[in-house]
C-alpha positions as CSV (number, residue, x, y, z in Angstrom):
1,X,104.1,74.4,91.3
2,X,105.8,70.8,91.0
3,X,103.8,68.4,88.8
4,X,103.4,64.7,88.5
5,X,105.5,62.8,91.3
6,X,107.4,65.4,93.4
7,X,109.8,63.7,96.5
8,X,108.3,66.1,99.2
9,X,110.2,66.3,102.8
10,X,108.2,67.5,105.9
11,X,110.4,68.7,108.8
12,X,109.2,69.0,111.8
13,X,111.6,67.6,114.5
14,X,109.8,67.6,117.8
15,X,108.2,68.4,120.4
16,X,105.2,66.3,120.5
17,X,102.1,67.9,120.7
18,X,103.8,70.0,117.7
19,X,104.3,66.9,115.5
20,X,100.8,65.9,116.1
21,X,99.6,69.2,115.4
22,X,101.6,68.8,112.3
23,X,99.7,64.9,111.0
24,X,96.9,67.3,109.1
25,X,99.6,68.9,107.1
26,X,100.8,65.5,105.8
27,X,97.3,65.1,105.1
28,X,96.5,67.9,103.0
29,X,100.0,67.4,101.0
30,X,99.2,63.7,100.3
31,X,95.7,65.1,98.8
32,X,97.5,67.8,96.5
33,X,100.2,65.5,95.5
34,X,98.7,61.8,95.7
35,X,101.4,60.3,93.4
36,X,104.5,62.1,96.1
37,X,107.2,60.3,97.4
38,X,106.4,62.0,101.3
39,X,109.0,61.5,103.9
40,X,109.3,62.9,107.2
41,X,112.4,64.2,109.7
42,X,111.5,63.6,112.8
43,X,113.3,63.0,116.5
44,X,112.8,59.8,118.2
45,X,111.4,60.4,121.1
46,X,108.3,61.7,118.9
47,X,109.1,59.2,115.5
48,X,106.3,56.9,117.3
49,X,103.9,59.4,116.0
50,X,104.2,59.3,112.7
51,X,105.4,55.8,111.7
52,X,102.9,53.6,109.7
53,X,100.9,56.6,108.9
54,X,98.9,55.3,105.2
55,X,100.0,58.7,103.8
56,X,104.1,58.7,104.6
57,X,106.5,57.1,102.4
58,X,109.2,57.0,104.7
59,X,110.5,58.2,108.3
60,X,113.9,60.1,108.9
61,X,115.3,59.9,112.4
62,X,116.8,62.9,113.3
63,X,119.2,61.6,116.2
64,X,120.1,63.9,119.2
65,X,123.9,65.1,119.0
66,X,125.9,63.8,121.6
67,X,129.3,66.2,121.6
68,X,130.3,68.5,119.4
69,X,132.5,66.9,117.1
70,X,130.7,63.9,117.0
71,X,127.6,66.3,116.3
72,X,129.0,68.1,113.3
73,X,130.4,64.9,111.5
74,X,126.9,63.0,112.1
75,X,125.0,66.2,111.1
76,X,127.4,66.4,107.9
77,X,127.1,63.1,107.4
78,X,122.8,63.6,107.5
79,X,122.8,66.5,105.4
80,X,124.7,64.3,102.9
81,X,122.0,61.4,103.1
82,X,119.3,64.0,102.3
83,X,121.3,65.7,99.3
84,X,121.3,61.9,97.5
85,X,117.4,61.6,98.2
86,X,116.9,64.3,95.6
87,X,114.0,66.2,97.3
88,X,112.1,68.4,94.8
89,X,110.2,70.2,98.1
90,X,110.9,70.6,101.6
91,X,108.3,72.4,103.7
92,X,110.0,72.8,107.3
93,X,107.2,73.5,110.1
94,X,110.0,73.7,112.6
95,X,111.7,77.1,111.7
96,X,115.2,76.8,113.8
97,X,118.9,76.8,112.6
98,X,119.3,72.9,112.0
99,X,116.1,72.4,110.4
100,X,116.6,74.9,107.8
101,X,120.1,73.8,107.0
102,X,119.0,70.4,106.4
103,X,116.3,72.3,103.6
104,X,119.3,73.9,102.5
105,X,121.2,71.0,101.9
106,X,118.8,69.3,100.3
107,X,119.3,71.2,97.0
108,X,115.5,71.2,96.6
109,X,113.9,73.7,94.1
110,X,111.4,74.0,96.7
111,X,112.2,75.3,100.1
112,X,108.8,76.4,102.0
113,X,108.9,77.9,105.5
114,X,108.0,80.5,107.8
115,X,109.0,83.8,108.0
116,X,110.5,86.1,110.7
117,X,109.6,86.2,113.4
118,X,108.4,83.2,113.5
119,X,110.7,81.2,112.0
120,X,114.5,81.6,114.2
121,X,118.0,81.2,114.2
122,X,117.9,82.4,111.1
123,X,116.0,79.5,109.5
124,X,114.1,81.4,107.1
125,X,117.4,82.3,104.9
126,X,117.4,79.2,103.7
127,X,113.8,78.9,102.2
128,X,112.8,79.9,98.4
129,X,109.4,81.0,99.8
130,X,108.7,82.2,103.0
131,X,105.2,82.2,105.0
132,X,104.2,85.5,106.8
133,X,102.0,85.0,110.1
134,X,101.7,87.0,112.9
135,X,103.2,86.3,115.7
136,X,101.4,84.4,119.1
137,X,98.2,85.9,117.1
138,X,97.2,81.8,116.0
139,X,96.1,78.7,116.7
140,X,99.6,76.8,116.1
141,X,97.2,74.5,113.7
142,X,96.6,77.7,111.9
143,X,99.9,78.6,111.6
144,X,100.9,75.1,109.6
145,X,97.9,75.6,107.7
146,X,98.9,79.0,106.3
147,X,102.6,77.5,105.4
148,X,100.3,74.6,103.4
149,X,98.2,76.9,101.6
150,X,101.2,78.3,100.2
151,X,100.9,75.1,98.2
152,X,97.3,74.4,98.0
153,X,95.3,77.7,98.3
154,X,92.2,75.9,98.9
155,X,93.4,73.3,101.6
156,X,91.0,73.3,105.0
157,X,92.7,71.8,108.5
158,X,91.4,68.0,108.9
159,X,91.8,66.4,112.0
160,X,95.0,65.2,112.9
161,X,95.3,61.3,112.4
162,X,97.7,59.0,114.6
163,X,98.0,55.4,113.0
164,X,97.7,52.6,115.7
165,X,98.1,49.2,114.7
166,X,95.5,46.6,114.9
167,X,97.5,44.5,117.6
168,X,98.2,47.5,119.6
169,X,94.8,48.7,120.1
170,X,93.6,44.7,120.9
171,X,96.4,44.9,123.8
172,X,95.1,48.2,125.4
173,X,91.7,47.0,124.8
174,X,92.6,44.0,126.7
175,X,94.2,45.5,129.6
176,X,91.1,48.3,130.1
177,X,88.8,45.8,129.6
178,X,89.8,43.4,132.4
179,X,90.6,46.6,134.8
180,X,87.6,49.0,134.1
181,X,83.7,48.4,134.6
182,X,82.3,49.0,131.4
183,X,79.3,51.0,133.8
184,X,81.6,54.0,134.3
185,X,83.0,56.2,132.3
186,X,86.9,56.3,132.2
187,X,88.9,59.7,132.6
188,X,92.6,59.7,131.8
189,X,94.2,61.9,134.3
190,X,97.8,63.5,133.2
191,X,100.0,65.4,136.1
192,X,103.1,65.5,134.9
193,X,104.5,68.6,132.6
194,X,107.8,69.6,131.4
195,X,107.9,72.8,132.6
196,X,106.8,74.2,135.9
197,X,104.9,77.3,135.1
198,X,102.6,74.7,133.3
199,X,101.8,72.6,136.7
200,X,98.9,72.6,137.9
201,X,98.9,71.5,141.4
202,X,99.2,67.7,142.3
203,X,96.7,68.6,144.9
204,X,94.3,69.8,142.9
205,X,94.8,66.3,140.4
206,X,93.7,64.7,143.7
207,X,90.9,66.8,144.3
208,X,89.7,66.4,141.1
209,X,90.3,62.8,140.9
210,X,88.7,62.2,144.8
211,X,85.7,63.7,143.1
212,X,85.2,62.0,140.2
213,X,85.1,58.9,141.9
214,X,82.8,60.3,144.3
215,X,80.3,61.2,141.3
216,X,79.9,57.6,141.0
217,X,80.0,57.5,136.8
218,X,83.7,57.4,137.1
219,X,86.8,55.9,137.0
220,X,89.9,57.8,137.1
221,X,92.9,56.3,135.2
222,X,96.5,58.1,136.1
223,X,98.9,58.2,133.3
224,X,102.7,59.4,133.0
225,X,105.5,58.7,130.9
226,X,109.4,58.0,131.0
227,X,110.8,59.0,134.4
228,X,107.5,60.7,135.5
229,X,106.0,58.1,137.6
230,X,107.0,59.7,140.8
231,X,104.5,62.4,140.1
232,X,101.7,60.2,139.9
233,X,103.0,58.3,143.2
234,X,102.6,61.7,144.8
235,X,99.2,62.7,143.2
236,X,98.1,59.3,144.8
237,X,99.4,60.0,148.0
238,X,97.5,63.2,147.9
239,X,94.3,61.5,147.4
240,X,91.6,59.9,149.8
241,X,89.8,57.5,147.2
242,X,91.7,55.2,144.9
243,X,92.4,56.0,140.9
244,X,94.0,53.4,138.8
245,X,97.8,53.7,137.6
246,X,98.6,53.3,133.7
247,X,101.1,50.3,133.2
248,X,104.1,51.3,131.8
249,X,103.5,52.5,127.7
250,X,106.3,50.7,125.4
251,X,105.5,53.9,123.3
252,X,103.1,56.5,122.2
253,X,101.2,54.3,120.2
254,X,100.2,52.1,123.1
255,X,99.5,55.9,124.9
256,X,97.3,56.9,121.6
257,X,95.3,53.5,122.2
258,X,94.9,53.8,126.0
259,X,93.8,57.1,125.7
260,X,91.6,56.7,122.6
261,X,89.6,54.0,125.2
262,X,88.6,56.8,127.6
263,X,85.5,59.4,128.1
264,X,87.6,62.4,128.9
265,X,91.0,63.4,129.2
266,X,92.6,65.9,131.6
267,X,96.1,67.5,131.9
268,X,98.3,70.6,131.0
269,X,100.0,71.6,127.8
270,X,101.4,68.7,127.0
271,X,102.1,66.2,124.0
272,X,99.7,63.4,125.8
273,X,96.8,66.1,125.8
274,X,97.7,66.6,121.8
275,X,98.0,62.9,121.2
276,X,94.7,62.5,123.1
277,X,93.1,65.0,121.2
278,X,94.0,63.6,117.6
279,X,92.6,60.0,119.0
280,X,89.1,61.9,119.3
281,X,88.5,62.0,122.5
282,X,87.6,65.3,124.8
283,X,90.4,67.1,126.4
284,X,89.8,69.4,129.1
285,X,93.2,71.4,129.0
286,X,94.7,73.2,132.3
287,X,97.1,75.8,131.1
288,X,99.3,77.9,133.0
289,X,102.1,79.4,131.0
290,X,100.7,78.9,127.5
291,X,98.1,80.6,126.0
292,X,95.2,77.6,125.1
293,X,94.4,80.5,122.0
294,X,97.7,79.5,120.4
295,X,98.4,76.2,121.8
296,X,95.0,74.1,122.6
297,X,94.0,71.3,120.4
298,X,92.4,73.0,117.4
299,X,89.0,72.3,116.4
300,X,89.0,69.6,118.3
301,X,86.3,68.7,121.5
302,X,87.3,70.0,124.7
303,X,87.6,73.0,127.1
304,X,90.1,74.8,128.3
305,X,90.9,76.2,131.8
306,X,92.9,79.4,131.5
307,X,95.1,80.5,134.5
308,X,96.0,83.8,132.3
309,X,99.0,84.9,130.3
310,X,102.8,84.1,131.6
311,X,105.1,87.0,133.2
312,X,108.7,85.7,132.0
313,X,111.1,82.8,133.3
314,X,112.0,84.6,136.1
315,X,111.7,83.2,139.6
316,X,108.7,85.9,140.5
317,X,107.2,85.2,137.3
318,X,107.4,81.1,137.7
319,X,105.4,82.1,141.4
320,X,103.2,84.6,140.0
321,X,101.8,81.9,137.3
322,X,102.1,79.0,139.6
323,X,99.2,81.0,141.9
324,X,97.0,81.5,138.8
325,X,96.9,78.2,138.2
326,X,96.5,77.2,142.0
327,X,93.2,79.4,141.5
328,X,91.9,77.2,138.8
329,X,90.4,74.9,141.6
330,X,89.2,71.1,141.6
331,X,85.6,72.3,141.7
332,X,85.7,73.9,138.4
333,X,87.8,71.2,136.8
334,X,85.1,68.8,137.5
335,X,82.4,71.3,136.8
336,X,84.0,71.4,133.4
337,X,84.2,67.8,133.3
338,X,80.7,67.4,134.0
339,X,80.1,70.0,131.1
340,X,81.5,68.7,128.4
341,X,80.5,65.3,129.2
342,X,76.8,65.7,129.9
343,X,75.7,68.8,128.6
């Protein structure tokens, strides 16, 4: 084991709800090694995550490739950049072909990641230590804990921690205090998905919403992200009482602080229901593709709303799982609601 003041890299690239589901890992290895040098490899689109965190040193932005050759010189030109930092770990949570050539070029005496088959693309060839777990058995947050107790034997999962400035939070706070009556209780509604075997239908978001504002306790608060905000003009359109729509978000930290300020939170298998999650407050998870075993927010409050497992990517599998999760109707989602809110 590395003594005294190791330079540590984490790896995990993307997606989101799989860096956030990563944040307890930094945790633990800022505990083991409190004098570290901790950086992070990250892609943009999910660096908003772990930026200003208290227990990262640094942030490396792993840039998307554009073509080919412009891809393998700027890749080189990376793997170079992480040679110099003179890494004495790496621990690579990601477990595909470019993440494990960037541990391998970082010359570290430590090279920490999963084995097959959970790591791919042959990833795991460049680790000095590999982690066996068993495959689609756990909890993804189970999974990253058993690569970190490869290091610390005795390390327990915290709960994830997204850093949101002071500023941020006083802007959100200031937007849903001026649209919101601080009577009712707020629930952050999320339709959009990235795949479609994980959509539940808009209909049913309109149900659910149309009765949630029927309750009375409620206000219903429609979020989306980049280029989504068709889907919540159609959920809308779908609906016979009125929800309120989430201003555009300059990033994830303004979504972690707008989310943070709600009751409840509902959605699919997403990175907003993660980031909801790790702000601490309730998710009730629709899932439809994914099995909430391996992929719901992990000991975290919430409920999940199982349409059952996935047939393939075919187009009679993609049918077959969109009418499970057509059965989960808006009844139950706001009997679960009620649930986990009152009871």
């Amino acid at each position: 084991m590395i003594a005294g003041s190791p330079r540590i890299l984490i790896i995990r690239l993307s997606a989101i709800g799989d860096v956030v589901r990563v944040l307890p890992a930094l945790q633990i290895l800022r505990e083991r090694y409190p004098e570290a040098h901790i950086d992070w490899m990250v892609e943009r689109k999910a660096a908003d995550i772990v930026e200003g965190h208290p227990a990262l040193d640094g942030v490396i932005v792993f840039e998307r490739p554009g073509g080919a050759w412009k891809s393998s010189r700027e890749f080189a030109g990376l793997c170079r950049d992480i040679r110099n930092k003179r890494y004495d770990m790496v621990v690579d949570f990601h477990g595909i072909l470019k993440s494990g050539l960037v541990a391998a070029a970082s010359r570290a005496k430590q090279r920490i990641g999963f084995a097959r088959p959970r790591s791919q693309e042959g990833s795991n060839l460049f680790y000095t230590k590999q982690v066996s777990v068993p495959l689609d058995k756990l909890n993804r947050a189970e999974e990253n804990l058993r690569l970190c107790q490869a290091l610390a034997a005795d390390a327990r999962w915290p709960s994830p921690v997204i850093y949101v400035s002071d500023e941020v939070q006083e802007t959100v706070h200031d937007y849903t205090d001026s649209e919101f009556d601080s009577d009712k209780l707020v629930v952050a509604m999320h339709a959009p998905v990235d795949r479609p075997e994980k959509q539940w239908p808009l209909a049913h978001f309109a149900g659910l919403a149309d009765l949630l504002l029927a309750d009375g306790r409620f206000e219903v608060l429609l979020t989306w992200g980049p280029g989504q905000f068709g889907v919540v003009e159609e959920v809308q359109s779908l609906m016979r009482r009125k929800a309120s729509v989430a201003p555009e978000m300059p990033d994830l930290k303004h979504y972690a602080a707008l989310v943070a300020r709600c009751a409840l939170y509902v959605g699919g298998d997403t990175g907003p229901m993660h980031i909801a999650a790790a702000m601490g407050t309730p998710v009730i998870g629709v899932f439809g593709g994914t099995n909430p075993a391996q992929h719901a927010p992990y000991l975290l409050p919430g409920k999940a709303l199982y349409a059952g497992a996935s047939t393939g990517h075919s187009a009679n599998g993609l049918a077959a799982a969109q009418v499970r999760l057509a059965a989960i109707t808006p009844d139950e989602a706001y009997a679960a609601c009620i649930q986990q809110l009152f009871e």
